[in-house]
N, CA, C and O atoms as a GROMACS GRO file, in nm:
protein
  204
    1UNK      N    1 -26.371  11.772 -14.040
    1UNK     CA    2 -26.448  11.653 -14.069
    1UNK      C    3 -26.371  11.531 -14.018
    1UNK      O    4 -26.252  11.506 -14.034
    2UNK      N    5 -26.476  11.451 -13.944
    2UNK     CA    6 -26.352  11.353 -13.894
    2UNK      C    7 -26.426  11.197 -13.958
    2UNK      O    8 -26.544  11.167 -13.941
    3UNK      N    9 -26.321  11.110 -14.034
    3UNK     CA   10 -26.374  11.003 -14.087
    3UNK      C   11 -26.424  10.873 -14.015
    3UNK      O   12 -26.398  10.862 -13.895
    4UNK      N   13 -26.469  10.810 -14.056
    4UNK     CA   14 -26.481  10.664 -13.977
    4UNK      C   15 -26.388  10.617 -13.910
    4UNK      O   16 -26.411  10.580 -13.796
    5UNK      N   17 -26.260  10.607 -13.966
    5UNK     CA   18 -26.120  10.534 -13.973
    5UNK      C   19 -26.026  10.641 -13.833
    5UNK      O   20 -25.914  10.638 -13.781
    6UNK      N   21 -26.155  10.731 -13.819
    6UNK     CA   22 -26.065  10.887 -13.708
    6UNK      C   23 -25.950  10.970 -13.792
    6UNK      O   24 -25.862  11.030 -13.731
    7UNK      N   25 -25.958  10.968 -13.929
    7UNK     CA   26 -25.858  11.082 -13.940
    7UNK      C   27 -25.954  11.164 -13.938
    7UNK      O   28 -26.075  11.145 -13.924
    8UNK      N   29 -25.853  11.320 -13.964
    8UNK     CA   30 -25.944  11.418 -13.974
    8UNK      C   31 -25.850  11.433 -14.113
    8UNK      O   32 -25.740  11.393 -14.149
    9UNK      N   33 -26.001  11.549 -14.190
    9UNK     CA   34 -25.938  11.589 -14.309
    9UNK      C   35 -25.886  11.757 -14.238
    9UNK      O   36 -25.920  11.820 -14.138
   10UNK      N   37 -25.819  11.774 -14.312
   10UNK     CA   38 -25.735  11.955 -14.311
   10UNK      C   39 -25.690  12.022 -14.434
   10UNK      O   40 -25.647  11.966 -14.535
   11UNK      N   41 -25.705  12.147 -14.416
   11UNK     CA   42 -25.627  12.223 -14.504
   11UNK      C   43 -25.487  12.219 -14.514
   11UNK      O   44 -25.435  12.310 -14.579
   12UNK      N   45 -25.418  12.137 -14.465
   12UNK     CA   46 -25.296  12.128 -14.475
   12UNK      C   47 -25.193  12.047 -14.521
   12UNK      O   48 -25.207  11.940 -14.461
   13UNK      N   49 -25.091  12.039 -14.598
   13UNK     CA   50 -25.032  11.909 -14.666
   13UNK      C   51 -24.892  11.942 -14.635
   13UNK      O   52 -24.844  12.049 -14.596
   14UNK      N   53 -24.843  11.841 -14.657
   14UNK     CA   54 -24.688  11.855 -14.638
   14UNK      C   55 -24.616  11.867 -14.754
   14UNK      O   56 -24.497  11.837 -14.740
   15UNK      N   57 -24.664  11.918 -14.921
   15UNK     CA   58 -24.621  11.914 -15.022
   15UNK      C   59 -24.463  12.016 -15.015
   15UNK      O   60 -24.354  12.005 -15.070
   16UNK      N   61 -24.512  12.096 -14.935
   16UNK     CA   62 -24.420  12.256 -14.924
   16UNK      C   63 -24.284  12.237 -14.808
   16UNK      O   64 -24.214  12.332 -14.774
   17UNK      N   65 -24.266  12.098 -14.757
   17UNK     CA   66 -24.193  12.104 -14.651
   17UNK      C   67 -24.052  12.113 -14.694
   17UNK      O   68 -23.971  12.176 -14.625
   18UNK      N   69 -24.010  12.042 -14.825
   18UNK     CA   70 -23.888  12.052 -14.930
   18UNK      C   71 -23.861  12.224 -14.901
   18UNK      O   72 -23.787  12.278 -14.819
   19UNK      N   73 -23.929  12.267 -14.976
   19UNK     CA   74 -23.946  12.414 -14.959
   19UNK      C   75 -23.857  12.475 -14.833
   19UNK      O   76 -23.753  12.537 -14.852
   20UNK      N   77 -23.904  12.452 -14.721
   20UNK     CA   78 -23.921  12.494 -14.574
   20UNK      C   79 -23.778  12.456 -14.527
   20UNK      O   80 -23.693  12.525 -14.472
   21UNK      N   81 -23.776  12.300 -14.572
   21UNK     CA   82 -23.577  12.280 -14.500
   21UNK      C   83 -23.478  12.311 -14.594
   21UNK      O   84 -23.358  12.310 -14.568
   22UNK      N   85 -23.535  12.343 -14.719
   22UNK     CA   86 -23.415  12.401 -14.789
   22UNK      C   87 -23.380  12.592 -14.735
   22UNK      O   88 -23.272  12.649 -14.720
   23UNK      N   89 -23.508  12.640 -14.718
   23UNK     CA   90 -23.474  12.770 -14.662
   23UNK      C   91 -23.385  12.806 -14.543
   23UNK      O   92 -23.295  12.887 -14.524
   24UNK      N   93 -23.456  12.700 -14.460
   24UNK     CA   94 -23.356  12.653 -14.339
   24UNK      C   95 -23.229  12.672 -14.351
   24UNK      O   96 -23.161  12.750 -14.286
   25UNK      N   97 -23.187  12.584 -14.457
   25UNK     CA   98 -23.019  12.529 -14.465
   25UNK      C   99 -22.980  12.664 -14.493
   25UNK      O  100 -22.911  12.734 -14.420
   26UNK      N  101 -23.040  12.703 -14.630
   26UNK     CA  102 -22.958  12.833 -14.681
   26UNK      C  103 -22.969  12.987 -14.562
   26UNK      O  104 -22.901  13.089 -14.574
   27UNK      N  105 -23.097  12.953 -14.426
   27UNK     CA  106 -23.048  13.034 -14.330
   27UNK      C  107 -22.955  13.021 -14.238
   27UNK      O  108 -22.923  13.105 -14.153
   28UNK      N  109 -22.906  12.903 -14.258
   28UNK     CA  110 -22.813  12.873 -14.184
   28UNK      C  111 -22.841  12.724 -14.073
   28UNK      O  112 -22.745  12.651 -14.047
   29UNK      N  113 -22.951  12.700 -14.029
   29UNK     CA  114 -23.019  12.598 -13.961
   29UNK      C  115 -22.929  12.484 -13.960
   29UNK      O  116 -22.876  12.453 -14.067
   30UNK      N  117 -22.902  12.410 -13.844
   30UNK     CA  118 -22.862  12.282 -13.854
   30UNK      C  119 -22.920  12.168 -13.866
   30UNK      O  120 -23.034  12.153 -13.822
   31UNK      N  121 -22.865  12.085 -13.915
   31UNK     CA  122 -22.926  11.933 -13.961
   31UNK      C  123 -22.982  11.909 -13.856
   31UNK      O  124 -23.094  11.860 -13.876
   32UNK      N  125 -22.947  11.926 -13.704
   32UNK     CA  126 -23.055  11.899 -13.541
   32UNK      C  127 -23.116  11.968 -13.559
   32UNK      O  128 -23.227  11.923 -13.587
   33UNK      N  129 -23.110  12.078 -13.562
   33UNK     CA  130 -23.227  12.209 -13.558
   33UNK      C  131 -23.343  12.173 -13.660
   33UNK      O  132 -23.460  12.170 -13.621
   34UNK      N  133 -23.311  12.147 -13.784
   34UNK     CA  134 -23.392  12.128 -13.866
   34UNK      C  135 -23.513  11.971 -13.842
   34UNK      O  136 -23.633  11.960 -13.865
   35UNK      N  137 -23.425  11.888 -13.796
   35UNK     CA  138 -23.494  11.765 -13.774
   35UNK      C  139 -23.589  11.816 -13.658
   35UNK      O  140 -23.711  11.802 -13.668
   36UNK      N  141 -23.547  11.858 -13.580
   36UNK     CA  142 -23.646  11.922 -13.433
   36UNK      C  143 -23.730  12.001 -13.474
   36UNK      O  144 -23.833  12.009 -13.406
   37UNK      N  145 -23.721  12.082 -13.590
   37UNK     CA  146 -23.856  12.193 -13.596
   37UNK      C  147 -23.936  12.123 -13.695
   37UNK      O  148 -24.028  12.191 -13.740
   38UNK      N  149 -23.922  11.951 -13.763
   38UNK     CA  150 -23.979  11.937 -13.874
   38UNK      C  151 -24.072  11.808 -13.782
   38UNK      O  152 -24.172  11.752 -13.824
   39UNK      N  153 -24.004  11.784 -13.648
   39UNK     CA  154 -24.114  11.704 -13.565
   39UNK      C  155 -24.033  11.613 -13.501
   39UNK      O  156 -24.087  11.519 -13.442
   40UNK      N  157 -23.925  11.623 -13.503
   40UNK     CA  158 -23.833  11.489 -13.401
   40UNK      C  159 -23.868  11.522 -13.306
   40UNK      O  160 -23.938  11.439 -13.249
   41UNK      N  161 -23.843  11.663 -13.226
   41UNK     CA  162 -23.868  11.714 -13.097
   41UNK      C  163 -24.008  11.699 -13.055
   41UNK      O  164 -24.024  11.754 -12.946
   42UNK      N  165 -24.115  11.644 -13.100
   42UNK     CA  166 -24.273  11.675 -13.086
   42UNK      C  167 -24.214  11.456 -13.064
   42UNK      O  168 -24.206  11.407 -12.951
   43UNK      N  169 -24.196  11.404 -13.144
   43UNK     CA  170 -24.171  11.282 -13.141
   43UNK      C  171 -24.127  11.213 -13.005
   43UNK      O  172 -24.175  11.117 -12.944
   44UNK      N  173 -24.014  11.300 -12.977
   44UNK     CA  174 -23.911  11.215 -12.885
   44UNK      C  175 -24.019  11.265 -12.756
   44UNK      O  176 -24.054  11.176 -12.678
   45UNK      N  177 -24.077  11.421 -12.730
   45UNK     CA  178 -24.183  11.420 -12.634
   45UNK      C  179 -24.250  11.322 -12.618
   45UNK      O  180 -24.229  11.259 -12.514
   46UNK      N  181 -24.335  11.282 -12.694
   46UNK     CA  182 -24.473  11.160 -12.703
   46UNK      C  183 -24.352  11.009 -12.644
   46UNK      O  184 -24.370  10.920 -12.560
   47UNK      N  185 -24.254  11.035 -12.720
   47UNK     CA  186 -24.230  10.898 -12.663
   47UNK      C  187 -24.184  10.869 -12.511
   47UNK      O  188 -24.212  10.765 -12.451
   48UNK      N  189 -24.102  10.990 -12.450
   48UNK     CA  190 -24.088  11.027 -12.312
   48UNK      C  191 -24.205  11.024 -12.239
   48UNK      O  192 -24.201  10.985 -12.122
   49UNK      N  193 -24.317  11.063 -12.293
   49UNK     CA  194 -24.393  11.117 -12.201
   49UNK      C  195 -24.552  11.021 -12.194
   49UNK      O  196 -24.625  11.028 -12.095
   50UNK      N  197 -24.581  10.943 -12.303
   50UNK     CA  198 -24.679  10.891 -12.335
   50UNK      C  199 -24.620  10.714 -12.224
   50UNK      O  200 -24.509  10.698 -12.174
   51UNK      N  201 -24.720  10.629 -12.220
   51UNK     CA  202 -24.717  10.511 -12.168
   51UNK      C  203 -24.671  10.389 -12.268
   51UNK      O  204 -24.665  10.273 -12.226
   0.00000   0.00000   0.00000
């Protein structure tokens, strides 16, 4: 469903992400690694690559 304003709604939330980088750490993951799979790396793309 997409609103007036252009969001879209989703099934998805970010309530669980606590969750996700604590598993990380305790697999071992680094503080870069972790920032990159949680969206720095999707970030720093758009900003390289966008106008």
């Amino acid at each position: 469903m997409v609103h007036v304003d252009g969001s879209v709604a989703t099934d998805f939330d970010c309530t669980g992400f606590n969750l996700l980088v604590e598993e990380m750490q305790i697999q071992g993951f680094s503080e870069e690694e972790i920032r990159g799979i949680m969206g720095e790396n999707m970030k720093q793309f758009l900003l390289n690559n966008l106008p």
